[in-house]
C-alpha positions in Angstrom: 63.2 24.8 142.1 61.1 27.6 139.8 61.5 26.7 135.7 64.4 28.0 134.4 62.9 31.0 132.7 61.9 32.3 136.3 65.4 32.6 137.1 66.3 34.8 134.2 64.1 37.7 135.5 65.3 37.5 139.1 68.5 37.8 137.1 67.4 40.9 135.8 65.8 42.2 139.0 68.8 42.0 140.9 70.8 42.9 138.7 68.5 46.3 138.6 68.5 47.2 142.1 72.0 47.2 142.8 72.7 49.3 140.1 74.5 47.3 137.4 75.3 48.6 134.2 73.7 45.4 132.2 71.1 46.2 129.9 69.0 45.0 126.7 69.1 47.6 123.8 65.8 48.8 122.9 66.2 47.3 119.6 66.9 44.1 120.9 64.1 43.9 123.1 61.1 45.3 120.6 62.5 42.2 119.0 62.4 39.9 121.6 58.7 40.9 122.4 57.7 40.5 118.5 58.9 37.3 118.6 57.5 36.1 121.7 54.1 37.4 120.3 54.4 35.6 117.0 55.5 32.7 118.6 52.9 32.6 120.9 50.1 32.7 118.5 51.5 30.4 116.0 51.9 27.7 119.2 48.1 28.2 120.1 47.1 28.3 116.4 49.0 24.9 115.2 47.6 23.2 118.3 44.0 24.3 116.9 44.9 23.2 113.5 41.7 20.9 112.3 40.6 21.1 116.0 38.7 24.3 116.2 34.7 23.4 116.8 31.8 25.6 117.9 31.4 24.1 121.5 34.4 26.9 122.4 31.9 29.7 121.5 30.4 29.7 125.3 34.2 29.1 126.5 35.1 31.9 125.1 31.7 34.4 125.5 32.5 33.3 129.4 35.8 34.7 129.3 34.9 37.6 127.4 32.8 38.5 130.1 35.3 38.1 132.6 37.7 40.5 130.7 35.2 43.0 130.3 33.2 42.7 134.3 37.0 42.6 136.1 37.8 46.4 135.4 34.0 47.3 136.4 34.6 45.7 139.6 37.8 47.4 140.2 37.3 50.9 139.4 35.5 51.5 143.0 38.1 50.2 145.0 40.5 52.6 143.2 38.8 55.5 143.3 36.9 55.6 146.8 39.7 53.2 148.3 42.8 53.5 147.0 41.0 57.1 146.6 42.9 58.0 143.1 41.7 59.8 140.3 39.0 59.5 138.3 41.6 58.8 135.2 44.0 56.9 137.2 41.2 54.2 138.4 40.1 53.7 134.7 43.5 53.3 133.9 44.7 50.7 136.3 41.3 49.2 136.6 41.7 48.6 132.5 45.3 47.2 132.9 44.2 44.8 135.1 41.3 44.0 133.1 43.8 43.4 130.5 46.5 40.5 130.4 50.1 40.3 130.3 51.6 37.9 127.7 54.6 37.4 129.9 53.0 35.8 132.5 51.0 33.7 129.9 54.3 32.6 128.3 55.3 31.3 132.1 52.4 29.7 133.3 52.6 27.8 129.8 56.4 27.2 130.4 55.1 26.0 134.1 52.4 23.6 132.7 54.8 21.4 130.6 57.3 21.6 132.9 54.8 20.0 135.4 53.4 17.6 132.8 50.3 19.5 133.2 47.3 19.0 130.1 46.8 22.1 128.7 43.4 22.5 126.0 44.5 23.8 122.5 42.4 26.6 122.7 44.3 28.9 125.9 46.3 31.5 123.0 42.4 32.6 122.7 42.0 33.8 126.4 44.8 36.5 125.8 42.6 38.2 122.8 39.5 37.5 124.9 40.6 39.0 128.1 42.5 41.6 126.6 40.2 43.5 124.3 36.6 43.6 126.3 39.0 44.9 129.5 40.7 47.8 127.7 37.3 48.9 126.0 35.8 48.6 129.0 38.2 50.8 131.1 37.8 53.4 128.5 34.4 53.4 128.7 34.5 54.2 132.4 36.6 56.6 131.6 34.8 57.9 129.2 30.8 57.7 131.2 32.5 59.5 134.5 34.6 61.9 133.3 32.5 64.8 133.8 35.9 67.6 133.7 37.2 67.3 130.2 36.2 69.4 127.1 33.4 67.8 124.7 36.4 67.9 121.6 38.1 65.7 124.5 35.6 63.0 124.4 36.7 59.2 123.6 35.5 58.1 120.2 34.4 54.6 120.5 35.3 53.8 117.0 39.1 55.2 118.1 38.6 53.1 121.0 38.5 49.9 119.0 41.0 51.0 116.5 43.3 51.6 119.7 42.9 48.2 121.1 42.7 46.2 118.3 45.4 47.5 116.1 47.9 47.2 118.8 51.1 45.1 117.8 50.5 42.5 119.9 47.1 41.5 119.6 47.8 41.8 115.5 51.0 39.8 116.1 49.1 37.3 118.2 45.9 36.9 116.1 47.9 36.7 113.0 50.0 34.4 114.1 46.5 32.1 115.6 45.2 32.5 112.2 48.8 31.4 110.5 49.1 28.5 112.8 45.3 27.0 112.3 45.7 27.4 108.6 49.3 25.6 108.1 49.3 23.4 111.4 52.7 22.0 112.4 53.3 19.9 109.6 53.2 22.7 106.8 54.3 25.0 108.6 57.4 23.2 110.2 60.3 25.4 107.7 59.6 28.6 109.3 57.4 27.7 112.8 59.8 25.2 114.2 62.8 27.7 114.4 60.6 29.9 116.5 58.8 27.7 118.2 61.2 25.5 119.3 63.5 28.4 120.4 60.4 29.3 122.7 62.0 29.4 126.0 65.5 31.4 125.0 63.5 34.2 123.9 61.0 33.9 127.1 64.3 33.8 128.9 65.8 37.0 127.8 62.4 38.6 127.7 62.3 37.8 131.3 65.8 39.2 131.6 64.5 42.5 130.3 61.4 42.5 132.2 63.5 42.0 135.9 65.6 44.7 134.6 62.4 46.9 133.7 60.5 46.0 136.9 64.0 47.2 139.1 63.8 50.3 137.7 60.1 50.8 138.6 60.7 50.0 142.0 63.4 52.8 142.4 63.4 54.3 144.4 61.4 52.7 146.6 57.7 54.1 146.5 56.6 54.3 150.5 54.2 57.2 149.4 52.1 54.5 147.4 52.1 51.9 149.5 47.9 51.1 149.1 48.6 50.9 145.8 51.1 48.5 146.2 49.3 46.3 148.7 46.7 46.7 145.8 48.7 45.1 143.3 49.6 42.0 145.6 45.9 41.8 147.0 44.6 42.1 143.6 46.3 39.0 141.6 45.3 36.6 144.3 41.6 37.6 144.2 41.1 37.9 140.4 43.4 34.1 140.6 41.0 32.8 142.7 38.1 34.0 140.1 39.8 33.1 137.0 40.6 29.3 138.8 36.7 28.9 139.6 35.5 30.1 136.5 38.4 27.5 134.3 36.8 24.5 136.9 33.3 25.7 136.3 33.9 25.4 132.7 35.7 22.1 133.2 39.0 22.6 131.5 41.7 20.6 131.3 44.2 21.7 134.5 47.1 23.1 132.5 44.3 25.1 131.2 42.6 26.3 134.5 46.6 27.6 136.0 47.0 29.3 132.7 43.4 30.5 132.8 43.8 31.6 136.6 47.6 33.2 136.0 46.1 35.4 133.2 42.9 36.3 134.9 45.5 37.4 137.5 47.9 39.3 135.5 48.0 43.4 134.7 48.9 44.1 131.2 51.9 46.1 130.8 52.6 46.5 126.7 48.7 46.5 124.7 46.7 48.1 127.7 49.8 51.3 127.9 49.8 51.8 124.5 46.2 52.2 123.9 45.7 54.0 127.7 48.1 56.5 126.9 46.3 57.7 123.3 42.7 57.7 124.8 43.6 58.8 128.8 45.9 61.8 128.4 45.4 62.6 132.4 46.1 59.3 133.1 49.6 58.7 134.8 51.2 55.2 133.1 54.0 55.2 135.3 51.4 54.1 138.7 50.0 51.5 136.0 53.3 50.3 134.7 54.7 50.4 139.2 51.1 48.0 139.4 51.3 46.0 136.5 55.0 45.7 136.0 57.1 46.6 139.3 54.8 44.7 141.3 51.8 42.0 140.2 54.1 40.5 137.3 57.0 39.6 139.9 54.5 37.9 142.4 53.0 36.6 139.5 56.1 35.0 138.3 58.1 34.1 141.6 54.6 32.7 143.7 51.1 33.3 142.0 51.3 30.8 139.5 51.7 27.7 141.7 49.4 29.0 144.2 46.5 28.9 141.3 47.7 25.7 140.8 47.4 24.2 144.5 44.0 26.2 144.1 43.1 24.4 141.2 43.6 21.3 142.8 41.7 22.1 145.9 38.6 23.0 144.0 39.0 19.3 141.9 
């Protein structure tokens, strides 16, 4: 049987396509995705309370690198495969450069739930992944784009303020930094409440997110449908990638599936947000179909323990 939280969003998903009227307010949800945020950095940071050291500086150069080569090595296939625009293949290649903190928060809820040892360090991957990938994909964007106006070109400076002002990386860095400095101990009056309320929040985040996904998938979008074999084809390649690079690096195992399920993941809440100010020609929606509708479910409901039975076969 899947964890508990997995059942929540196929909650939501069914409960999309047939049509029912059950639905998260807005409000509700903005704060069920600040919390999940906050409480995801404050996790990874009281875990690296007094345990921070400078051997995680080629860990983490390594997975830089991997954020930032993964939309280089998919803008090709989108544009002279999938054969999609210029600004639409920067787009998605950057969104699945990028991570999705969802699928973080399961894989994490999947490791404990299968006892699995996951390194203290793993709230890192989602800054490291997430930043190189979107300034990446808008630097593709910005290098080919050879039909908009000079007063349209990117700022690079704009591009950074983009990625790294967004709400989650501030929420998720801040709460890092929080975490490291109070640990769990000091901490404990205000961290405990969210931390150990973890999983109802995932769970009606995932509620949301099945809900969301439904209505990306309606009706059903035939007209795309190498884009959608994209988005299945594509999390099980970069899973594979993001499994082999964990066991090169000899992590811990919880740390390789989480490693491998991010690697895998399209970002569907930093890598929009900053897309949509820098890529005006870009069309979200085919992202958010990608990202959201279609790699997060499979993500979810399969991907995650098949990087783990990968992980075990490369042991």
């Amino acid at each position: 049987m899947p964890d508990i939280v997995v059942m929540f969003f196929i909650l939501g998903l069914i409960a999309g396509l047939i049509h029912s009227d059950l639905a998260i307010p807005k409000a509700t949800y903005e704060t069920l995705s600040l919390l999940l945020m906050l409480t995801i950095g404050l996790k990874g940071g009281m875990v690296l309370h007094g345990n921070l050291n400078w051997q995680l500086l080629p860990e983490m150069g390594a997975i830089m690198l991997l954020g930032g080569l993964i939309p280089l090595m998919l803008y090709p296939i989108l544009k002279y495969v999938i054969t999609l625009s210029h600004a639409n293949s920067a787009s998605i290649a950057a969104h699945y450069g990028s991570v999705s903190a969802g699928t973080f928060a399961v894989a994490i809820a999947y490791a404990e739930s299968s006892s699995l040892v996951v390194g203290a360090e793993v709230t890192l991957y989602l800054v490291m992944l997430e930043l190189p990938a979107i300034i990446v994909g808008l630097l593709i964007y910005r290098k080919f784009n050879k039909e908009s106006a000079p007063a349209k070109k990117l700022s690079l400076k704009a591009v950074w303020h983009e990625a790294l002002t967004n709400k989650s990386v501030i929420l998720l860095v801040g709460g890092v930094i929080i975490g490291i400095m109070y640990g769990t101990q000091q901490g404990s009056q205000v961290t405990s409440l969210l931390t150990n309320g973890f999983k109802v929040v995932l769970a009606l985040f995932l509620l949301e997110m099945g809900l969301t996904a439904a209505q990306t998938l309606r009706p059903v979008p035939w007209h795309h449908w190498k884009l959608a074999l994209f988005a299945i084809i594509t999390p099980l390649f970069l899973g594979t990638l993001g499994v082999a690079v964990g066991t090169l690096l000899h992590l811990e195992m919880g740390s390789i599936v989480v490693l491998g399920s991010l690697v895998a993941s399209a970002s569907y809440i930093a890598a929009p947000a900053a897309i949509k100010a820098a890529i005006p020609e870009a069309n979200i929606g085919l992202a958010m179909l990608c990202s959201l509708g279609i790699t997060f479910p499979f993500n979810v409901l399969i991907g995650i323990g098949l990087y783990h039975q990968l992980a075990l076969l490369m042991q």
